[in-house]
N, C-alpha and C positions, 0 to 999 in steps of 0.2 A: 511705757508706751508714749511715743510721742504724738500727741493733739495736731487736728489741723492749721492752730494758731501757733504750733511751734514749741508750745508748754509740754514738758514733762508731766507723765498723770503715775502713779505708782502707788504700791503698799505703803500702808503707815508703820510697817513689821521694821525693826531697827537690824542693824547686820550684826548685832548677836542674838537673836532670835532668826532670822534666819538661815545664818550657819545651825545651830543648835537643831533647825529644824532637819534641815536637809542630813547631819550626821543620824537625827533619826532614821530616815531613810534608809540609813547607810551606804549614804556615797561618800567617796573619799574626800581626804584634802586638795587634790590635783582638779578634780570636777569642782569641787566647790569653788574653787579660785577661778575656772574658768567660768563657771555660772553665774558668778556674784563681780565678776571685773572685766575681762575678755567679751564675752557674748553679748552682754549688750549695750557695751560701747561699741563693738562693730556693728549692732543692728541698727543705732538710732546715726551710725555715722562720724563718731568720734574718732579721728586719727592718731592721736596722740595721745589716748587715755586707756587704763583698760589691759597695759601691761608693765613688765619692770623691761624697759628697753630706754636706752640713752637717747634722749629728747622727750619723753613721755612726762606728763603731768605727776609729779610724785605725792599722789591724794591715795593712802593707803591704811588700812587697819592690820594689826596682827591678834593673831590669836594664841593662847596655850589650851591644847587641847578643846573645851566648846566654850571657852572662858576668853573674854573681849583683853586684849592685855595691852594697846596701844593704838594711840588717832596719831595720824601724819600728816600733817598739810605743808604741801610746798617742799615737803621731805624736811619738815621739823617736825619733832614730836610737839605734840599738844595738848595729850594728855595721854598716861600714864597709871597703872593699877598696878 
């Protein structure tokens, strides 16, 4: 959610607990990616974040299965499991 003052307001839930959540649901990996990177970087306005497209911010996580398996910033790994 973005604030009048322009600050981001959000869950304290980390994005492996949120993935983890949402496979309970059981929705896929394809929704999941769009729900947790796509969607609301285009809600709050972000152009350049939000997908894997040439020019885009490469700030990304992966996953194995519901298990956190890599942090990316800048399209470096930064941490690894």
């Amino acid at each position: 959610m973005c604030l009048a003052d322009g600050t981001l307001a959000g869950s304290a839930a980390t994005a492996a607990i949120t993935v983890a959540t949402l496979r309970q649901f059981g929705l896929d990996w394809h929704e999941i990616a769009a729900m947790t990177s796509m969607r609301p970087a285009l809600w709050i306005g972000l152009k350049n974040q939000g997908a894997m497209t040439i020019g885009s911010v490469a700030d990304f996580v992966t996953f194995r299965d519901e298990t956190l398996e890599s942090v990316w910033i800048d399209g470096k790994p930064v941490l690894e499991f």
